[in-house]
PDB file of N, CA, C and O in Angstrom:
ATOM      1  N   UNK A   1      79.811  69.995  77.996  1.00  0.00           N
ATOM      2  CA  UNK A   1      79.532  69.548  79.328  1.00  0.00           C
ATOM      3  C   UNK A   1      80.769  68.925  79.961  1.00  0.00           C
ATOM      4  O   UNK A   1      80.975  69.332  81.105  1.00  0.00           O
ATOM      5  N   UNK A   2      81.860  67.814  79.376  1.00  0.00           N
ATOM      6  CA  UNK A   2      82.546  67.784  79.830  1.00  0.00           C
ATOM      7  C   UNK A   2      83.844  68.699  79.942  1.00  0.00           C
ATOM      8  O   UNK A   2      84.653  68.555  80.859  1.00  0.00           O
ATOM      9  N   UNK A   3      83.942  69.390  79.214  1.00  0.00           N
ATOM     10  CA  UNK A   3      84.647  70.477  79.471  1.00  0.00           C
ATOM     11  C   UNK A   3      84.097  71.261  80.315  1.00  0.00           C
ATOM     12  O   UNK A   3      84.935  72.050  80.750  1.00  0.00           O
ATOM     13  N   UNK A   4      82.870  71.446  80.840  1.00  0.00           N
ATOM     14  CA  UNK A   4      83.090  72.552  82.158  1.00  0.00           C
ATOM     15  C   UNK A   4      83.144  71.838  83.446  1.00  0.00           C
ATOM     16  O   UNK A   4      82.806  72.306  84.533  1.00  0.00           O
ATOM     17  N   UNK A   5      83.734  70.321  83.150  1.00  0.00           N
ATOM     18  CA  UNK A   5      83.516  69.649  85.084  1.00  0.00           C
ATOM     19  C   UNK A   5      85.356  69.620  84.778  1.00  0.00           C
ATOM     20  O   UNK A   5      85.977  68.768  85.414  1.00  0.00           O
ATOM     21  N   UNK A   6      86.078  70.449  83.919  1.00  0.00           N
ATOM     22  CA  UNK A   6      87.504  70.585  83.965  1.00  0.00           C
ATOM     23  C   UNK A   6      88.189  71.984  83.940  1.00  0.00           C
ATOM     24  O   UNK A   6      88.085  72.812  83.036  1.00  0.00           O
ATOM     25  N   UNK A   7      89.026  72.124  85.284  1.00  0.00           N
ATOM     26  CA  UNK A   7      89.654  73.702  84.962  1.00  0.00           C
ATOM     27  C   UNK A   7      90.317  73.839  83.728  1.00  0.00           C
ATOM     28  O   UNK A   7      91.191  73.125  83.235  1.00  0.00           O
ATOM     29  N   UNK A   8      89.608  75.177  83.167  1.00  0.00           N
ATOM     30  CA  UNK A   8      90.206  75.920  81.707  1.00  0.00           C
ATOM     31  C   UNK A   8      91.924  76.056  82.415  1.00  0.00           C
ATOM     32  O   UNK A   8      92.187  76.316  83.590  1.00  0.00           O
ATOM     33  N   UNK A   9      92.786  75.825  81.437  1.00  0.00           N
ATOM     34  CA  UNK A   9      94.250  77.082  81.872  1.00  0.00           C
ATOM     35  C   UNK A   9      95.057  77.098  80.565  1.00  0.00           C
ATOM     36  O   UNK A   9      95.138  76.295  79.635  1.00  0.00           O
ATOM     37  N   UNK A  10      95.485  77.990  80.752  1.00  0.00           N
ATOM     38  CA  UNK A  10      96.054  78.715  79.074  1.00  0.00           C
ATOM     39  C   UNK A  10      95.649  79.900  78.889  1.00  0.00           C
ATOM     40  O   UNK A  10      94.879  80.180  79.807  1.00  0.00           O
ATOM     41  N   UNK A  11      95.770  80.776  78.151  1.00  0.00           N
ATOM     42  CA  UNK A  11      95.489  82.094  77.573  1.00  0.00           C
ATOM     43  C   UNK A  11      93.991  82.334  77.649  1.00  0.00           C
ATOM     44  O   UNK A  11      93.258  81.707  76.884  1.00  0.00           O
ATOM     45  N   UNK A  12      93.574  83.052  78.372  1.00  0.00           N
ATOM     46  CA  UNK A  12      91.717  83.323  78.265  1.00  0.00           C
ATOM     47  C   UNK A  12      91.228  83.734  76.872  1.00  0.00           C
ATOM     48  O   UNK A  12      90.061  83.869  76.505  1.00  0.00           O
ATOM     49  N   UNK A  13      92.404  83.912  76.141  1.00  0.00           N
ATOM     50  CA  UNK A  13      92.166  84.336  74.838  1.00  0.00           C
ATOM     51  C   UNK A  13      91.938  83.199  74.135  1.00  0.00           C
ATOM     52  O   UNK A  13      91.246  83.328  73.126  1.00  0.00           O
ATOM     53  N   UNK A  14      92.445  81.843  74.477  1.00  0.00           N
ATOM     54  CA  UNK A  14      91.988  80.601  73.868  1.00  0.00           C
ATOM     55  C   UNK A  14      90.441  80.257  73.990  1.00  0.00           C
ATOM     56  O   UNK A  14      89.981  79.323  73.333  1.00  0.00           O
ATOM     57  N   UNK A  15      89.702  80.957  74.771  1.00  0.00           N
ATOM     58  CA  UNK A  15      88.257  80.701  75.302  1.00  0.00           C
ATOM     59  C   UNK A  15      87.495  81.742  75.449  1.00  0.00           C
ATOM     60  O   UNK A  15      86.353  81.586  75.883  1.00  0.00           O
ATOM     61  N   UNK A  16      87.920  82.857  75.156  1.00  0.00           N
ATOM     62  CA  UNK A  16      87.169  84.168  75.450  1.00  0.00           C
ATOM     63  C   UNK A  16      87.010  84.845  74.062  1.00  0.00           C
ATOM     64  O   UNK A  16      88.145  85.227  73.779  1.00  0.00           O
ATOM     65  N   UNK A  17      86.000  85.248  72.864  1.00  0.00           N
ATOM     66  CA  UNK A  17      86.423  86.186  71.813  1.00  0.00           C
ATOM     67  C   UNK A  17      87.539  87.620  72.337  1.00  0.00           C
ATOM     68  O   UNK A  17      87.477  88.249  73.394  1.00  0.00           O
ATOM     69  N   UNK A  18      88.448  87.801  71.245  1.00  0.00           N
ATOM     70  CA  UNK A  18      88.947  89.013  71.676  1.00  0.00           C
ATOM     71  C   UNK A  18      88.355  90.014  71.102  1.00  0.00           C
ATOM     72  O   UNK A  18      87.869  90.093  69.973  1.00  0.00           O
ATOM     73  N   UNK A  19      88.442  90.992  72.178  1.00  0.00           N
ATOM     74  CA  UNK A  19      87.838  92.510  71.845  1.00  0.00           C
ATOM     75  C   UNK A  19      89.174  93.361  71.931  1.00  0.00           C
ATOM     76  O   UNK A  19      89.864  93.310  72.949  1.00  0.00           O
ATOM     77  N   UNK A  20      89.575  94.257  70.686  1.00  0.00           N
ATOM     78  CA  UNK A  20      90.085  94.881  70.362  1.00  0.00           C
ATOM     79  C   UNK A  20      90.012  96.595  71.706  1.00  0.00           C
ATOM     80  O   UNK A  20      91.017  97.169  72.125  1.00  0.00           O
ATOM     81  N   UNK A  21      88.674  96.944  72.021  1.00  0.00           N
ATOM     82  CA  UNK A  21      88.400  98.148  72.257  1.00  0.00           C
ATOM     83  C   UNK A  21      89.171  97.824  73.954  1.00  0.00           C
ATOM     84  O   UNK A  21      89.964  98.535  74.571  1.00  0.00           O
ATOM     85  N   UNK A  22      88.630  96.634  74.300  1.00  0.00           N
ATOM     86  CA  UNK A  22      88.695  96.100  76.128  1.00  0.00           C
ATOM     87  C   UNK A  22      90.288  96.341  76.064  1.00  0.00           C
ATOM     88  O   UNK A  22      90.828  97.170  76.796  1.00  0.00           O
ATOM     89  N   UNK A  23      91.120  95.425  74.977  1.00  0.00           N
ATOM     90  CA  UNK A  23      92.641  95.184  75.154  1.00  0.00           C
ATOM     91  C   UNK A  23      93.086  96.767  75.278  1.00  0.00           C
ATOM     92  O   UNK A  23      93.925  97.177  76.080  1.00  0.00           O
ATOM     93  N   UNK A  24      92.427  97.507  74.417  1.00  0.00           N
ATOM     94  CA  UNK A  24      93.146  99.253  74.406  1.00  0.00           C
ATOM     95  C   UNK A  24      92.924  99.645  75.388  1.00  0.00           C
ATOM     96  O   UNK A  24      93.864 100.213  75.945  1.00  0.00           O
ATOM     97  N   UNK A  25      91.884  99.583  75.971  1.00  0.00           N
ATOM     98  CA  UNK A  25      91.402 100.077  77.907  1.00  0.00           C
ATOM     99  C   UNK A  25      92.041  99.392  78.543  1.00  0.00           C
ATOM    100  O   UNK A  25      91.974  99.570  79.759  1.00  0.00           O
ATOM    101  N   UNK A  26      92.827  98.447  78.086  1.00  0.00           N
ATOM    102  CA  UNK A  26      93.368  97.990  79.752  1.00  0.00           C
ATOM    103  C   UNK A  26      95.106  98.319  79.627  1.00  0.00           C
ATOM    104  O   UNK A  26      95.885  98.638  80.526  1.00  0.00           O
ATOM    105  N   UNK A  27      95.364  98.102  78.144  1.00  0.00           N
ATOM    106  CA  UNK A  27      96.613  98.456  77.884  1.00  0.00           C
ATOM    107  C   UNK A  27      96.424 100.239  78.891  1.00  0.00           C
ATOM    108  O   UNK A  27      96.858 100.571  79.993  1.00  0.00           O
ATOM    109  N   UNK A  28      95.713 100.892  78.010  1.00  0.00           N
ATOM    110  CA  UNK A  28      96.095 102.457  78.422  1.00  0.00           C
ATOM    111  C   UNK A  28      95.678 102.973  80.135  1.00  0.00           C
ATOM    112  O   UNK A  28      95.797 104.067  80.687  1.00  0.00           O
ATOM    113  N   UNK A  29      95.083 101.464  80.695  1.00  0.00           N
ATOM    114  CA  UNK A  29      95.126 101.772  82.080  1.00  0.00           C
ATOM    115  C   UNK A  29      96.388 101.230  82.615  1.00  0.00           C
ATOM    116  O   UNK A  29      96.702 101.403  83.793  1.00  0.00           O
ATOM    117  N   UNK A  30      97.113 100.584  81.787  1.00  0.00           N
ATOM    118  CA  UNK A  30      98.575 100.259  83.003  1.00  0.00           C
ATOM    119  C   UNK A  30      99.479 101.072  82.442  1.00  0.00           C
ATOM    120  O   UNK A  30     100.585 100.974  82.974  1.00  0.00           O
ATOM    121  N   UNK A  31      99.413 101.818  81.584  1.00  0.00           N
ATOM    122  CA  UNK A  31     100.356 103.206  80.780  1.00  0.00           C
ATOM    123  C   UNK A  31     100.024 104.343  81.903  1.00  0.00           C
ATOM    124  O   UNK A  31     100.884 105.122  82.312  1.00  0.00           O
ATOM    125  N   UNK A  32      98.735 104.342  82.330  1.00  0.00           N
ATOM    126  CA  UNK A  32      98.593 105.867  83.150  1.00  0.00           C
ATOM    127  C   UNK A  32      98.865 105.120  84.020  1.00  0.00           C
ATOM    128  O   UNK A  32     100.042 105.435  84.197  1.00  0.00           O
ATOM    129  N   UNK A  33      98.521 103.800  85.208  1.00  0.00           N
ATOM    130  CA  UNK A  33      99.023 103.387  86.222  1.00  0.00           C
ATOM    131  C   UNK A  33     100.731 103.462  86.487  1.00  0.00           C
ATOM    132  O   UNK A  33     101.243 103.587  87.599  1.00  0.00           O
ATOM    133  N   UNK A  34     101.409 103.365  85.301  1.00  0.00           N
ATOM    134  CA  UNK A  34     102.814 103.540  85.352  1.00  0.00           C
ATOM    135  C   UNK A  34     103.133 105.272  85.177  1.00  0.00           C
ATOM    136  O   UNK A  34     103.912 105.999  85.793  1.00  0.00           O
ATOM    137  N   UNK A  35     102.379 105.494  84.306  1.00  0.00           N
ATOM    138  CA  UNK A  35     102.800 106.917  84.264  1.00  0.00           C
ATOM    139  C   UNK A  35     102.572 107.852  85.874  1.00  0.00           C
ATOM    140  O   UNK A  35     103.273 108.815  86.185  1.00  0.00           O
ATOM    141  N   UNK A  36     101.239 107.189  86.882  1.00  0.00           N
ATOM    142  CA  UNK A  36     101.292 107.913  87.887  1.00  0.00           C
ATOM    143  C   UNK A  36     102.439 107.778  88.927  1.00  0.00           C
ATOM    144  O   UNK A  36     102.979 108.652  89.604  1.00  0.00           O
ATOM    145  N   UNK A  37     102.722 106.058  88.847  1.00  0.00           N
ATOM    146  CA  UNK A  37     103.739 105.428  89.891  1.00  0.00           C
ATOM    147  C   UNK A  37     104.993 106.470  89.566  1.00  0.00           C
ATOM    148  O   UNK A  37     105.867 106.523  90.431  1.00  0.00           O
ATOM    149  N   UNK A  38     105.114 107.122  88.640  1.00  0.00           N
ATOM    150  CA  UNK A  38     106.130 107.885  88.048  1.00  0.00           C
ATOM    151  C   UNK A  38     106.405 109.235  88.495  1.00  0.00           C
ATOM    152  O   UNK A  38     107.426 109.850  88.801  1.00  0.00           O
ATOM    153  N   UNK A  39     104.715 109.597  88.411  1.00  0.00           N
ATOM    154  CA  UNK A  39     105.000 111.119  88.819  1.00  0.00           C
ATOM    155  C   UNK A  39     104.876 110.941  90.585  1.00  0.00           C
ATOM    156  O   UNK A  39     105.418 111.714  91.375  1.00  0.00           O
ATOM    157  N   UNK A  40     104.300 110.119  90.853  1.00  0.00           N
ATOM    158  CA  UNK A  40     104.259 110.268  92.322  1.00  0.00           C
ATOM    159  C   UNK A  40     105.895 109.959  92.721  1.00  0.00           C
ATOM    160  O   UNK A  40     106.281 110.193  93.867  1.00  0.00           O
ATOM    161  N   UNK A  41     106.915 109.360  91.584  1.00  0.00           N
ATOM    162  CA  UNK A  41     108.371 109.439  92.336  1.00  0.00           C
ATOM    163  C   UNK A  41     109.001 110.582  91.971  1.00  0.00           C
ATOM    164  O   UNK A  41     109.991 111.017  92.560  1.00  0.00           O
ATOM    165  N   UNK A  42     108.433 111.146  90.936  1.00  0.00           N
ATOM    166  CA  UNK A  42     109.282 112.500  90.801  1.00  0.00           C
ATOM    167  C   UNK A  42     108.887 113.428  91.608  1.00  0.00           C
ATOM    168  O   UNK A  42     109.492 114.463  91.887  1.00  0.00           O
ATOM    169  N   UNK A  43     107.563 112.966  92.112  1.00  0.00           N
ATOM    170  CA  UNK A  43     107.152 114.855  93.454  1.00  0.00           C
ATOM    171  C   UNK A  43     107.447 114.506  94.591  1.00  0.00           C
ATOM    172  O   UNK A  43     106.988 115.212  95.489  1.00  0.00           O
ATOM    173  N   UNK A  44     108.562 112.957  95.106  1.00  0.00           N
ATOM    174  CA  UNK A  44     108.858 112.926  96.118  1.00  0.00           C
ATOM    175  C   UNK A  44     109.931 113.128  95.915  1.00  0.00           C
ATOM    176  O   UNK A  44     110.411 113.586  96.952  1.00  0.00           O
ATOM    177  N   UNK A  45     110.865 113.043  94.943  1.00  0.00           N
ATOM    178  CA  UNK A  45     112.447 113.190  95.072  1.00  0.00           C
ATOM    179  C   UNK A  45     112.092 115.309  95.123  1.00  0.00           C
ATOM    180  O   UNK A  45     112.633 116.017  95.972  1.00  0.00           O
ATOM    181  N   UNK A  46     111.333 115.750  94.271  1.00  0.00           N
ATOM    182  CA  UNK A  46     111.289 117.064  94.503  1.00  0.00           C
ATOM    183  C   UNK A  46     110.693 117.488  95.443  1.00  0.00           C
ATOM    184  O   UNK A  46     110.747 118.718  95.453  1.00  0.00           O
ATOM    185  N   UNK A  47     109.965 116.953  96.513  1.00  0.00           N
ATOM    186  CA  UNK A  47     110.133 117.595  97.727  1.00  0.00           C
ATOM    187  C   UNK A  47     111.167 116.832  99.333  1.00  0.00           C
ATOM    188  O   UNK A  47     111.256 117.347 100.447  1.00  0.00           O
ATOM    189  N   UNK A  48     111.707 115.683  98.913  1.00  0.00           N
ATOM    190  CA  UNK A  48     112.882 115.830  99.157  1.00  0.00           C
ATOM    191  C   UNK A  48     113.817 117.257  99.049  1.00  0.00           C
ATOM    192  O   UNK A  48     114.246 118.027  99.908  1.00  0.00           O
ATOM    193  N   UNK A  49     113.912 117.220  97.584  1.00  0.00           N
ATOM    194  CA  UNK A  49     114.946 118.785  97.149  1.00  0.00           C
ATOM    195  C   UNK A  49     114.394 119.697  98.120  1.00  0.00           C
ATOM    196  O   UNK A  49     115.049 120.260  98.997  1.00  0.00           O
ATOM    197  N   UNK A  50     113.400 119.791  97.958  1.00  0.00           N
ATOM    198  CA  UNK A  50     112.825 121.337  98.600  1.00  0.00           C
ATOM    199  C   UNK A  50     112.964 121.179 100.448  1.00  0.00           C
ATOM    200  O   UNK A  50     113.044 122.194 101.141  1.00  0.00           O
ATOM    201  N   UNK A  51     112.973 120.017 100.953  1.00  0.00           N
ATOM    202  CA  UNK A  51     113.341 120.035 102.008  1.00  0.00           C
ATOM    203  C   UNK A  51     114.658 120.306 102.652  1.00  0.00           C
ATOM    204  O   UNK A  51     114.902 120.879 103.713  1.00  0.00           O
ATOM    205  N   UNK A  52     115.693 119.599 101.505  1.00  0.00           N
ATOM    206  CA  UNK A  52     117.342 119.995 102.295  1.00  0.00           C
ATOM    207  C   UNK A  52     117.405 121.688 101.786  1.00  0.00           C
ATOM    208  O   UNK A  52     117.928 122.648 102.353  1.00  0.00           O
ATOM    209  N   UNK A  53     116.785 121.621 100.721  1.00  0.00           N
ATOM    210  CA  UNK A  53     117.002 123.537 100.631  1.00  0.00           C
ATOM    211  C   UNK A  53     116.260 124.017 101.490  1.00  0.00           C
ATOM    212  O   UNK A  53     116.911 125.007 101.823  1.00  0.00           O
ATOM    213  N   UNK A  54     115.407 124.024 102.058  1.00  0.00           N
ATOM    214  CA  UNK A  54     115.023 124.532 102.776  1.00  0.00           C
ATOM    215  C   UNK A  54     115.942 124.648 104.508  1.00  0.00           C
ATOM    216  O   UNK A  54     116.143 125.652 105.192  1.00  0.00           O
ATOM    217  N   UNK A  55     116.267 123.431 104.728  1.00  0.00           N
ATOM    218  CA  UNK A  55     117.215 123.358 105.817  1.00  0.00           C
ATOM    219  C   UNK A  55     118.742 123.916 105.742  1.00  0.00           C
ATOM    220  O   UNK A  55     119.553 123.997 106.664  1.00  0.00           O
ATOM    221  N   UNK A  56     118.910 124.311 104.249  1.00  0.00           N
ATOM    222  CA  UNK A  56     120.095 125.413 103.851  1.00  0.00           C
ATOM    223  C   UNK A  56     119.641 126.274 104.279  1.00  0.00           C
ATOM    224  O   UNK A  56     120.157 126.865 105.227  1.00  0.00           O
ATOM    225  N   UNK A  57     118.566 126.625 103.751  1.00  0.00           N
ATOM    226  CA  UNK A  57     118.417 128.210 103.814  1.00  0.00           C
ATOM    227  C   UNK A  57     118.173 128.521 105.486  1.00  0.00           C
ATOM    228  O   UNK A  57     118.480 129.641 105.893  1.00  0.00           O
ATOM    229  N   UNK A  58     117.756 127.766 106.205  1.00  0.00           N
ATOM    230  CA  UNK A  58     117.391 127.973 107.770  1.00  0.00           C
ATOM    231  C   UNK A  58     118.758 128.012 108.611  1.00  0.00           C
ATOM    232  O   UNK A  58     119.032 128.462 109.724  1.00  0.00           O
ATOM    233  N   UNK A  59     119.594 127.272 107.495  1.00  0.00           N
ATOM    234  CA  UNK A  59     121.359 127.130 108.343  1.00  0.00           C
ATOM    235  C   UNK A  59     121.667 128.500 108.032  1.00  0.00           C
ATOM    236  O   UNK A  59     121.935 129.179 109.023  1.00  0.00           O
ATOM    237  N   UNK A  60     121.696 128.983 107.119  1.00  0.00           N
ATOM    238  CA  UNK A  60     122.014 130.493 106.587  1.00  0.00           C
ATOM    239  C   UNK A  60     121.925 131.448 107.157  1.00  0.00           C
ATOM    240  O   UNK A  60     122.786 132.219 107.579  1.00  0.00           O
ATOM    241  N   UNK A  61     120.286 131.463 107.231  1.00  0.00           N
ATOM    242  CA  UNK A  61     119.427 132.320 108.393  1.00  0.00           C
ATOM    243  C   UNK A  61     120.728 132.555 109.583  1.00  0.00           C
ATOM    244  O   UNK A  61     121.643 133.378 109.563  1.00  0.00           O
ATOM    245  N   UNK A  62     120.378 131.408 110.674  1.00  0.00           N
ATOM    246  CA  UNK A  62     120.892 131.488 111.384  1.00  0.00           C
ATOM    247  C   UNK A  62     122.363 131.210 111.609  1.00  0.00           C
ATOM    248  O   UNK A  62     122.735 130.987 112.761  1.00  0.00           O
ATOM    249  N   UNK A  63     123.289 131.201 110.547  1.00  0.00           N
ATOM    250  CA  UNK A  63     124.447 131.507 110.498  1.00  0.00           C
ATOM    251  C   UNK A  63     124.320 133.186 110.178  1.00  0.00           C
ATOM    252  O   UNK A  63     124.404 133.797 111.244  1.00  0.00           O
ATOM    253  N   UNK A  64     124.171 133.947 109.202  1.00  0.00           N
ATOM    254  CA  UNK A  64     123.759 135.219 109.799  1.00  0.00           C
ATOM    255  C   UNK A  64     123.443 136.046 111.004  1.00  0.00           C
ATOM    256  O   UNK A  64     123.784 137.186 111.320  1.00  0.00           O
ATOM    257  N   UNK A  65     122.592 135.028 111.664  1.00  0.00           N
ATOM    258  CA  UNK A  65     121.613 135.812 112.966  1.00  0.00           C
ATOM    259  C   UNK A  65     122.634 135.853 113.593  1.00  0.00           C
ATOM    260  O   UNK A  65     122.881 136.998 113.972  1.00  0.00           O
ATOM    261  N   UNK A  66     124.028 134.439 114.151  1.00  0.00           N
ATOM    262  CA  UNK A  66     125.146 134.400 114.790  1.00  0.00           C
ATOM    263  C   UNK A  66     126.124 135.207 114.946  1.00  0.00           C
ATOM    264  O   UNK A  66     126.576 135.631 116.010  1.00  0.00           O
ATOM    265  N   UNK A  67     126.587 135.509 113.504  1.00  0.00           N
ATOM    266  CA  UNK A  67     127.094 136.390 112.923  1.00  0.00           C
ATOM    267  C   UNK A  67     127.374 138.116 113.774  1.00  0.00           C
ATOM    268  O   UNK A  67     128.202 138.731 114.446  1.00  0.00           O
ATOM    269  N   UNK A  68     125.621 138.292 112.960  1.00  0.00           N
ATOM    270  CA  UNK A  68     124.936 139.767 114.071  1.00  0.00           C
ATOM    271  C   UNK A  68     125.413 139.958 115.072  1.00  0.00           C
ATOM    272  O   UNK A  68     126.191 140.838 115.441  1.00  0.00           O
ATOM    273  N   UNK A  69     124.777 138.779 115.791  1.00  0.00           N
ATOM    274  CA  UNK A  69     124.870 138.834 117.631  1.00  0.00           C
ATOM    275  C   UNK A  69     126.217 138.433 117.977  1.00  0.00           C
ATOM    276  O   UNK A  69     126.299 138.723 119.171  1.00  0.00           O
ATOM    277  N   UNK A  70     127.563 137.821 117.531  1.00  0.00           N
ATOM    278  CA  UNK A  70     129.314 137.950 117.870  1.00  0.00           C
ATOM    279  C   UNK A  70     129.033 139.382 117.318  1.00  0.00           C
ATOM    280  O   UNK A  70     128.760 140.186 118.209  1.00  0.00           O
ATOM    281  N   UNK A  71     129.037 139.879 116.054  1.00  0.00           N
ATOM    282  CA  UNK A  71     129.859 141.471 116.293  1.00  0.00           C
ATOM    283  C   UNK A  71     128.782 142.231 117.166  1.00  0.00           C
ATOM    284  O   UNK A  71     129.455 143.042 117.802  1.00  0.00           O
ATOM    285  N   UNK A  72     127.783 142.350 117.436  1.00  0.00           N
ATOM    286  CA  UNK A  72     127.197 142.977 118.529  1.00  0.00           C
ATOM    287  C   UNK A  72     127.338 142.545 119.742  1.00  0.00           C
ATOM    288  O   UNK A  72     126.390 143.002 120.381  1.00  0.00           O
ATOM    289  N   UNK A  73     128.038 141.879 120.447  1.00  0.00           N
ATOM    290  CA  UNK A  73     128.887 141.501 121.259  1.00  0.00           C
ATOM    291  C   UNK A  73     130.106 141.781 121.503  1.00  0.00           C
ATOM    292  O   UNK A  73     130.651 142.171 122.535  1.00  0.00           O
ATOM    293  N   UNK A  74     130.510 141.548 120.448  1.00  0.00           N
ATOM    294  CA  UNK A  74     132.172 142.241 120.226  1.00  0.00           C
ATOM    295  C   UNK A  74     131.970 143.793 120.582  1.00  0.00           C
ATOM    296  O   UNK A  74     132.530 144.284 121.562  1.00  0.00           O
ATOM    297  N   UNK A  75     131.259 144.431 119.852  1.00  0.00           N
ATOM    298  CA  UNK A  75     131.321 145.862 120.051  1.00  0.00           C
ATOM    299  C   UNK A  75     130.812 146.118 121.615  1.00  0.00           C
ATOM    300  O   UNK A  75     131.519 146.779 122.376  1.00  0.00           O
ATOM    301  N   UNK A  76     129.735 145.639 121.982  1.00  0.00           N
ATOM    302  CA  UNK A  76     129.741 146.109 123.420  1.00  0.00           C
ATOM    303  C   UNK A  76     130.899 145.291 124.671  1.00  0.00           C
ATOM    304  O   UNK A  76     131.379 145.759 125.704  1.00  0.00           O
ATOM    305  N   UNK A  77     131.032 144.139 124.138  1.00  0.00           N
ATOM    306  CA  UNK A  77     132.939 144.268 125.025  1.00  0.00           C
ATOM    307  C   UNK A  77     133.597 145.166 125.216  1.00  0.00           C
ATOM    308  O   UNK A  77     133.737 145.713 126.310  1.00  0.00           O
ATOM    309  N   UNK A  78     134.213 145.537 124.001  1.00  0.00           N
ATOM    310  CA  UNK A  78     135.336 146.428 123.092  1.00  0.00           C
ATOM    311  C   UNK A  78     134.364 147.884 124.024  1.00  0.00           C
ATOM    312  O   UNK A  78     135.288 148.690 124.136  1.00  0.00           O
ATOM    313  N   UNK A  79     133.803 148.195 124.321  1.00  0.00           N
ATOM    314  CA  UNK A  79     132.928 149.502 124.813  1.00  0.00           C
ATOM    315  C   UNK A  79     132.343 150.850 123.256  1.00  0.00           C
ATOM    316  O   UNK A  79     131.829 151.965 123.173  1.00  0.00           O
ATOM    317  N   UNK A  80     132.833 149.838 122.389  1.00  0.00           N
ATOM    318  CA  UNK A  80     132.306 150.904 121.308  1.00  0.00           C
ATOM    319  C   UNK A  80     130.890 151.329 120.943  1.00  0.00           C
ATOM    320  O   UNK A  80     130.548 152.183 120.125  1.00  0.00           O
ATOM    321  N   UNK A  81     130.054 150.466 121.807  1.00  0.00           N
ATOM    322  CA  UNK A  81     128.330 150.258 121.694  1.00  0.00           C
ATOM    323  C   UNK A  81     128.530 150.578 122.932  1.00  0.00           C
ATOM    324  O   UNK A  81     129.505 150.012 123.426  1.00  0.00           O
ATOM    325  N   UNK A  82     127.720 151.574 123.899  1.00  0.00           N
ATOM    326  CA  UNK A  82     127.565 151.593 124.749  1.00  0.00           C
ATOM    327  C   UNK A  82     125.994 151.362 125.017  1.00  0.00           C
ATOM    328  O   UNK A  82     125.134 151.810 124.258  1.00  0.00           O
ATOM    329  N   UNK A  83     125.742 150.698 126.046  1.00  0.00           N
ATOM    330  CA  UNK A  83     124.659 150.171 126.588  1.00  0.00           C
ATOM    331  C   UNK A  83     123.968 150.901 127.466  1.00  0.00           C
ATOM    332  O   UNK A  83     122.954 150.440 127.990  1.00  0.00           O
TER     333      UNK A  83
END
């Protein structure tokens, strides 16, 4: 009785029986909580990646398309394409 008109503080393990099965469930919930915080940083750095490649490949594109359209230009200057 007089111990409960006083706050407990210290280890809940000083006042609580320990359960072996609870400690493994909570351990292996902050192992997958870390393991997700994990993968959720690796599928953002990889779609990062996939975004600047992707903005390569669109520079490409249209460094090509440029390309096209100067020598198809050039040639109808030059009068070798006639129009």
């Amino acid at each position: 009785m007089i111990g409960d008109r006083f706050k407990r503080s210290g280890s809940r393990y000083l006042y609580e029986p320990f359960d072996p099965a609870q400690a493994r469930i909570e351990t292996l919930e902050r192992v997958l909580e870390e393991r997700w915080a994990s993968l959720e940083n690796t599928l953002r750095h990889i779609d990062q990646t996939v975004e600047r490649l992707e903005r390569r490949l669109w520079l490409a594109v249209f460094g090509v398309a440029a390309a096209l359209a100067s020598q198809l230009a050039a040639a109808v200057i030059m009068g070798e394409l006639p129009i």
